[in-house]
DRENVORO-225380 format. One record per residue: z, y, x of N, C-alpha, C, O in turn. Coordinates in nm, 2 decimals, padded with zeros to 4 digits. Last residue first. Layout:
REM residues N
n.Z|n.Y|n.X|ca.Z|ca.Y|ca.X|c.Z|c.Y|c.X|o.Z|o.Y|o.X
Z|Y|X|Z|Y|X|Z|Y|X|Z|Y|X $
...
This chain:
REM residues 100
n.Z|n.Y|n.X|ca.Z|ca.Y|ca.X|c.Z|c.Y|c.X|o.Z|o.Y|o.X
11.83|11.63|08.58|11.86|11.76|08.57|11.77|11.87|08.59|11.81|11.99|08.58 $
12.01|11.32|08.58|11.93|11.40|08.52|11.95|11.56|08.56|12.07|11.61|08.58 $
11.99|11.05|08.81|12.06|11.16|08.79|11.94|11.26|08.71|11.83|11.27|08.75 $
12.08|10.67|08.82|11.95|10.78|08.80|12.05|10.94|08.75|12.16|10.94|08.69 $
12.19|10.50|09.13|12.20|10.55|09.02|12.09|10.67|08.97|12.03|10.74|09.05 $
12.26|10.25|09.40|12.16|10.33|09.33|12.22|10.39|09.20|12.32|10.32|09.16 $
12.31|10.11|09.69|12.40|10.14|09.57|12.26|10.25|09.47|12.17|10.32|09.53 $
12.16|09.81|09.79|12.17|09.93|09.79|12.25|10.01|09.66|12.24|09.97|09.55 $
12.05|09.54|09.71|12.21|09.59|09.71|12.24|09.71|09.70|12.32|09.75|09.62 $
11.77|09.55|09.78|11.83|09.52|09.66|11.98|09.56|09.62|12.02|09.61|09.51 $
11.77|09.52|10.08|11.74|09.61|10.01|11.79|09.65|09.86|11.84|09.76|09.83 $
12.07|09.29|10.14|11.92|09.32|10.12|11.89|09.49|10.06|11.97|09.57|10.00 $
12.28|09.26|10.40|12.29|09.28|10.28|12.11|09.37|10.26|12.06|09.46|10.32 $
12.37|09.22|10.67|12.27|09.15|10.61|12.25|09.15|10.46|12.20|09.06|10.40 $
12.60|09.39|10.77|12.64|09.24|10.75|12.49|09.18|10.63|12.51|09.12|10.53 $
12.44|09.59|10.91|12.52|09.52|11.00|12.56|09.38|10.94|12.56|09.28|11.01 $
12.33|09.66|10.64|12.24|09.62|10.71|12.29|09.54|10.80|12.23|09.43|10.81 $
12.55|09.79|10.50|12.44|09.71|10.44|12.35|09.61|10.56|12.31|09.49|10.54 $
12.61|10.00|10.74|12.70|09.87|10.65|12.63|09.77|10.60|12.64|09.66|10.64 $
12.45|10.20|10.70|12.41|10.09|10.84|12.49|09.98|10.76|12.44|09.88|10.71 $
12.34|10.25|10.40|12.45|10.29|10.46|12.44|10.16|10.58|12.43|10.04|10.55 $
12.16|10.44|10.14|12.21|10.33|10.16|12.32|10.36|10.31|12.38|10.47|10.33 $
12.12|10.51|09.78|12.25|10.57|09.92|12.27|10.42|09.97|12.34|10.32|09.93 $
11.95|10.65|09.60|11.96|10.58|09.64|12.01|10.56|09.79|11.95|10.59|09.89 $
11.89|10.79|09.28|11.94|10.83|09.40|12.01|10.72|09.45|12.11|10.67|09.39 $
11.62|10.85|09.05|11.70|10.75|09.11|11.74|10.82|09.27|11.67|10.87|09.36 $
11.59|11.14|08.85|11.53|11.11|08.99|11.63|10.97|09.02|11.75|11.00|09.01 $
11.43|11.44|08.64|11.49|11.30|08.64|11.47|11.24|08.85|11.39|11.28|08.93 $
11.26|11.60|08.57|11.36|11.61|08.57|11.46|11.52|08.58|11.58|11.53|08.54 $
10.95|11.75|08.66|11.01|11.65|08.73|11.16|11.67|08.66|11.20|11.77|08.69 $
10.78|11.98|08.75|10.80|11.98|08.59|10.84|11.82|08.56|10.79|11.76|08.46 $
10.78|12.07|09.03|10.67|11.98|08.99|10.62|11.92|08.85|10.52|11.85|08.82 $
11.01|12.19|09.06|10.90|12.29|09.05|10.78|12.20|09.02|10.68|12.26|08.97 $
11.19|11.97|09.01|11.20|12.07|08.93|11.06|12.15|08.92|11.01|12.18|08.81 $
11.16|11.90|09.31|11.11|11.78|09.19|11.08|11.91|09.06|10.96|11.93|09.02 $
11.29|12.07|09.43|11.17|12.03|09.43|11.10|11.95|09.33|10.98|11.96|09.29 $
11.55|12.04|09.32|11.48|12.19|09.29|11.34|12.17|09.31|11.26|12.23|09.24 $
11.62|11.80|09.39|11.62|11.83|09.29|11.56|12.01|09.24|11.55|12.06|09.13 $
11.64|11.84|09.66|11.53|11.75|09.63|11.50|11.77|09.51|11.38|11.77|09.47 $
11.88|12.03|09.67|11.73|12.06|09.72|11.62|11.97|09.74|11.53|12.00|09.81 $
12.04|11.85|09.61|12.05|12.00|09.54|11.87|12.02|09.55|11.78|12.02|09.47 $
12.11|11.69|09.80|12.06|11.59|09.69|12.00|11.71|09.58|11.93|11.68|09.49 $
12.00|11.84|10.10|12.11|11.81|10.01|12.06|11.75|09.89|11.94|11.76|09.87 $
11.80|11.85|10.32|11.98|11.85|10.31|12.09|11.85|10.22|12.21|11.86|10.24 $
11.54|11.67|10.33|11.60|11.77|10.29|11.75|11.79|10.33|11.80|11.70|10.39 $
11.22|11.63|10.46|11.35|11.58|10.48|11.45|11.70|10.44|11.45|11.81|10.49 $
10.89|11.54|10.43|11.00|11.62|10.32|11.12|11.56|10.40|11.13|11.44|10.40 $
10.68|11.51|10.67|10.79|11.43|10.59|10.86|11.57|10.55|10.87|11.67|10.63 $
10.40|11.73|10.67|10.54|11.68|10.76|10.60|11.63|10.61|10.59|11.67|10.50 $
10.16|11.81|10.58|10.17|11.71|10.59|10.29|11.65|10.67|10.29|11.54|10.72 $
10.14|12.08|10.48|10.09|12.08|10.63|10.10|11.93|10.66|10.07|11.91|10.78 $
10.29|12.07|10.20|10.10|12.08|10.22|10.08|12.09|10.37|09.96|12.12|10.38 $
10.50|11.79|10.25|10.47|11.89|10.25|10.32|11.95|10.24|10.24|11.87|10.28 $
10.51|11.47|10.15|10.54|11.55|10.23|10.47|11.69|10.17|10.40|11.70|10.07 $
10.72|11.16|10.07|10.66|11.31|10.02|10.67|11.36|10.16|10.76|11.34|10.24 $
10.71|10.83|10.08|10.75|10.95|10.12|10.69|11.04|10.06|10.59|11.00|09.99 $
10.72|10.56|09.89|10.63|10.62|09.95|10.68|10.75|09.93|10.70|10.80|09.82 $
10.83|10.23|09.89|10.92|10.34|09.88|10.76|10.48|09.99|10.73|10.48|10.11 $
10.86|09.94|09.67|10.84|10.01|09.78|10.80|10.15|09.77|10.76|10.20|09.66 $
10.92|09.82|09.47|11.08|09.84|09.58|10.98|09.93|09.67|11.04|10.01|09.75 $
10.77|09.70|09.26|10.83|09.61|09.37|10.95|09.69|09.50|11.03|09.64|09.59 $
10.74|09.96|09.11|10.85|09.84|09.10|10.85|09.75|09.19|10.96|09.69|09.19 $
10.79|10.21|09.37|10.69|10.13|09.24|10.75|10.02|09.23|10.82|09.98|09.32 $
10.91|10.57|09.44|10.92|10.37|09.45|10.86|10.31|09.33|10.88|10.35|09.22 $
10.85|10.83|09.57|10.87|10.78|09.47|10.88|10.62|09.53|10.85|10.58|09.64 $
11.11|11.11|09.77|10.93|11.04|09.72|10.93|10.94|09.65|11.05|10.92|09.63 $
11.29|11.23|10.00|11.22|11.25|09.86|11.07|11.19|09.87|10.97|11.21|09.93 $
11.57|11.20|10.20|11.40|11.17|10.19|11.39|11.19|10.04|11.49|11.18|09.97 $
11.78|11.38|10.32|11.76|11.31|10.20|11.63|11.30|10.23|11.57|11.39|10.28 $
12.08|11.43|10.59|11.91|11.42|10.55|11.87|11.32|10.46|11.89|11.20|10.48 $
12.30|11.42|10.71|12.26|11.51|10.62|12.13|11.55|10.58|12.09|11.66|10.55 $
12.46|11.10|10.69|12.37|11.17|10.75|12.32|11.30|10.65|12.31|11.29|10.52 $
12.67|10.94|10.60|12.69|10.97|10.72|12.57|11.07|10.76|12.57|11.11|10.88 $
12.42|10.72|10.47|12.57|10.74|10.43|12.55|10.82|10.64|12.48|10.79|10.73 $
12.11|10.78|10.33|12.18|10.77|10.43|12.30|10.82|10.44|12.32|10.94|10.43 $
11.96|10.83|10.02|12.00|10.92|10.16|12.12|10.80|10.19|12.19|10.75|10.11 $
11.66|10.97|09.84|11.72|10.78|09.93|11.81|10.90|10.04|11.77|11.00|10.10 $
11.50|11.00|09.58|11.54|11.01|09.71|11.67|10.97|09.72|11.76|10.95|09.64 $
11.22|10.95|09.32|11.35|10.84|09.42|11.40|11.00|09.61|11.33|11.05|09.69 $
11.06|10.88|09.08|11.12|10.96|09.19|11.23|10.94|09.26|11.33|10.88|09.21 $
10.91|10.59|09.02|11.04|10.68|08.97|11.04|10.77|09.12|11.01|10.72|09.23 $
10.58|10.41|08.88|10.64|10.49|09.03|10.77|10.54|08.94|10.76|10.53|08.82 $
10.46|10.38|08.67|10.47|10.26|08.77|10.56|10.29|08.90|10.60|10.22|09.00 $
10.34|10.56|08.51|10.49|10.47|08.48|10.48|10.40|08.54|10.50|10.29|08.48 $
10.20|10.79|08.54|10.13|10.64|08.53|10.24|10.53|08.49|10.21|10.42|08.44 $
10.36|10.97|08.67|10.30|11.00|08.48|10.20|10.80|08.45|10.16|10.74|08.36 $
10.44|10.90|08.88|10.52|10.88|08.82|10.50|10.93|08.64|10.58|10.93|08.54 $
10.22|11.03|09.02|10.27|10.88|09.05|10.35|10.86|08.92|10.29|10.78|08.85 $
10.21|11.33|08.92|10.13|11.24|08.92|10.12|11.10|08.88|10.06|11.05|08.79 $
10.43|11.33|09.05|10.45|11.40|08.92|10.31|11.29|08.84|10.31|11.21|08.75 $
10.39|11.33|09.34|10.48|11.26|09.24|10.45|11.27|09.12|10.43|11.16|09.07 $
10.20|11.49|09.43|10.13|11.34|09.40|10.23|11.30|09.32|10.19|11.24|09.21 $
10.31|11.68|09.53|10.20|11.78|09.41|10.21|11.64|09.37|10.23|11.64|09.25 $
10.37|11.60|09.80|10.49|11.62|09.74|10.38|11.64|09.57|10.42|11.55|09.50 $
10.16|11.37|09.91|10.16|11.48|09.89|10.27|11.52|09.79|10.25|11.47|09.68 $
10.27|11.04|10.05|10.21|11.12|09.96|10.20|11.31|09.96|10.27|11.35|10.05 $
10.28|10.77|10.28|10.28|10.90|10.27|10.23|10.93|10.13|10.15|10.85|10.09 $
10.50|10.45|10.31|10.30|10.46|10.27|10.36|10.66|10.24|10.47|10.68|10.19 $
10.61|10.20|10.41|10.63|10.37|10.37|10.49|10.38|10.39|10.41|10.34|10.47 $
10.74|09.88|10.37|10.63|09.96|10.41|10.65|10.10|10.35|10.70|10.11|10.24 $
């Protein structure tokens, strides 16, 4: 389930310790989602103050966002049709946390 937030909400989400900043990008595509994940996995988008999905183009410019929010940290989460073609769970997904 993708549930929406207000990009201003991470900082927020993620002062409660239940949320990580998370953007998730797609092998083969030049568009990163940014928004946070609560420990069961699920994954609530950011968007903008006119309310459009945050879709960025580079792992650079999620991290500049997060930055203006006083955000330094973020799980990056790269998934890939592959996963999916041979039934490989959400859980597999390659993930790592990047500081900056």
């Amino acid at each position: 389930m993708k549930i929406t937030m207000q990009l201003f909400e991470i900082k927020l989400a993620i002062s409660q310790q239940t949320k990580y900043p998370t953007i998730i990008s797609y092998a083969d595509s030049n568009h990163y989602l940014l928004g946070v994940k609560d420990e069961q996995g699920n994954f609530r988008s950011a968007r903008n103050k006119t309310g459009e999905l945050v879709s960025l183009n580079s792992i650079k410019q999620a991290e500049v966002l997060l930055k203006q929010q006083g955000i330094h940290y973020a799980m990056i989460e790269i998934q890939t049709a592959y996963d999916e073609m041979i039934g490989n769970s959400s859980a597999s997904h390659y993930r790592y946390r990047v500081e900056f």
